[in-house]
N, C-alpha and C positions, 0 to 999 in steps of 0.2 A: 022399648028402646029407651035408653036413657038421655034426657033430657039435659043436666044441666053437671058443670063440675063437682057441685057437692053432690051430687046422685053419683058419677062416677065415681070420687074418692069414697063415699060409702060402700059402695059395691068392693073396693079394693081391701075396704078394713075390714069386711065382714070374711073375705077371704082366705085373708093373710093371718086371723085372728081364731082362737077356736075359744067354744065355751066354756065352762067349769064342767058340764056333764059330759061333752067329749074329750077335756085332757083327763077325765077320769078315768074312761072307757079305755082311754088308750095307753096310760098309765096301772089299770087295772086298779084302780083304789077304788074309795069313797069318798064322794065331793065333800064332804064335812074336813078328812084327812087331809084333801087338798089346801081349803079351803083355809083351817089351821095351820097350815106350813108355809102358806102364803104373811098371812098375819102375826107367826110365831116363830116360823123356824128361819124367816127370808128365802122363800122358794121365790125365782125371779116371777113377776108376772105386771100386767097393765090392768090400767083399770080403763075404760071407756065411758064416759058419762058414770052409771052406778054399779056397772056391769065389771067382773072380773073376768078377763081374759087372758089368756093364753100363746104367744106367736110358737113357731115350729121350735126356735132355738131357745125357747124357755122349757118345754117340753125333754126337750133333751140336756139341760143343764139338770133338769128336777131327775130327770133318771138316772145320772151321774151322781146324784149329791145324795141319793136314796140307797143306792148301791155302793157307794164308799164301806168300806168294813171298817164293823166300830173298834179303836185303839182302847177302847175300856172294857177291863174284863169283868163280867157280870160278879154281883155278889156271890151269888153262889159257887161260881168259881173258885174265888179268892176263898173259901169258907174250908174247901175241899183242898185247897193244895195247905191250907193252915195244919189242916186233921191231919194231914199225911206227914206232914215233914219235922 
């Protein structure tokens, strides 16, 4: 049973919150790739003490911003439509 307000508020952050290996799991990546997108790409996320986490609606921001289709078209594209025209 929980004793005291900060036991309770922990109990609620640990809830509310997921780890780097399960927004992995559930995003189907690799916490590395996470982990980079967090530090490099601005994928939303918190930090808790040393800890990076995750709430439900950063989860689904990264899977919006993951699935965006890219507006730039590969080089080799661009290389193929040159030959041709």
């Amino acid at each position: 049973m929980l004793t005291s307000t900060t036991e309770m508020v922990a109990e609620l952050d640990r809830e509310d919150f997921v780890r780097v290996d399960e927004a992995a799991r559930y995003l189907k990546c690799s916490e590395r790739w996470l982990r980079d997108g967090c530090n490099k790409r601005g994928f939303p996320h918190h930090r808790m003490g040393n800890r990076l986490v995750f709430s439900r609606q950063d989860l689904i921001e990264i899977a919006a911003i993951v699935h965006q289709p890219s507006r730039l078209r590969s080089r080799r594209h661009r290389a193929v439509q040159k030959r041709t025209a």
